[in-house]
C-alpha positions in Angstrom: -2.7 -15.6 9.8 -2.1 -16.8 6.0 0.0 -19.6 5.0 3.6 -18.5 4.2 4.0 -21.4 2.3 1.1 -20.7 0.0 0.5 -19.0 -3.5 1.3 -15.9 -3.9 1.7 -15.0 0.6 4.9 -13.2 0.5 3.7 -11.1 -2.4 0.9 -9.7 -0.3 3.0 -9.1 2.9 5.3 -7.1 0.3 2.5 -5.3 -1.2 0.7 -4.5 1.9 4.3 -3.1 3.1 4.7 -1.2 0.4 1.3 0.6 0.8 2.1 0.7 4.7 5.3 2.5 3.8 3.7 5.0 0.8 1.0 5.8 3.5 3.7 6.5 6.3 5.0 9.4 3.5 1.8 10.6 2.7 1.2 11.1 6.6 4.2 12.6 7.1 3.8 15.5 3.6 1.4 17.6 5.3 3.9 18.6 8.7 6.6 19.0 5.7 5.2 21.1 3.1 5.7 24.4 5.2 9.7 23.8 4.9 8.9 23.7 1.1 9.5 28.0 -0.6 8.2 27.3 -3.7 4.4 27.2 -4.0 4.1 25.9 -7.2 5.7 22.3 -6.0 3.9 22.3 -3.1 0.4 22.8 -5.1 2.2 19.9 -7.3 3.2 17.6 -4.6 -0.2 17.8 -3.1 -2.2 16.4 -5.9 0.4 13.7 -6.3 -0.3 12.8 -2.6 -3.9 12.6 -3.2 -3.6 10.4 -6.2 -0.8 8.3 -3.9 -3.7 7.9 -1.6 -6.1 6.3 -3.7 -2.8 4.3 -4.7 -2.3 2.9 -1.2 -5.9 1.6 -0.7 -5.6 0.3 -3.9 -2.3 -1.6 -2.6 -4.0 -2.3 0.7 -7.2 -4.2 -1.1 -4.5 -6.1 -3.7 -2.8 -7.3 -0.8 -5.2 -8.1 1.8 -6.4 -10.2 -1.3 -3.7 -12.2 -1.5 -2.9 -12.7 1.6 -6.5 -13.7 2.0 -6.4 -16.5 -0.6 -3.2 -17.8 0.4 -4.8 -18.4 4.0 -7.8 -20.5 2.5 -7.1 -24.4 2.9 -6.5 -26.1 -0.4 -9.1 -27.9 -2.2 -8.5 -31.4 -2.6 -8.4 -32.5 -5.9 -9.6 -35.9 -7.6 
């Protein structure tokens, strides 16, 4: 569930939106590139979708992280 009042919470939910949204894109490219004339920036556009892929589980992990540690409870300090 995470703690929205904790470190560093909303910065996960926005990085794990941010991936969720890249991925949407990247799921959508390859019912699109057919509308695309040009070969060329198709071939071009495909390897930037596979590098945006390893981008987006790279998002994902970061924050997943964060969102982790901001559920943990707080250690109590003496």
């Amino acid at each position: 569930v995470g703690n929205p009042a904790g470190k560093d919470y909303r910065f996960g939910q926005r990085m794990v939106l941010a991936a969720n949204i890249l991925a949407a894109l990247l799921f959508i490219f390859p019912f699109v590139w057919q509308l695309i004339p040009d070969r060329n920036v198709v071939m071009v556009l495909s390897k930037f979708a596979t590098a945006f892929g390893y981008w987006v589980m790279a998002m994902w992990s970061i924050g997943f992280s964060f969102i982790y540690q901001s559920s943990l409870p707080e250690k109590a300090s003496k």
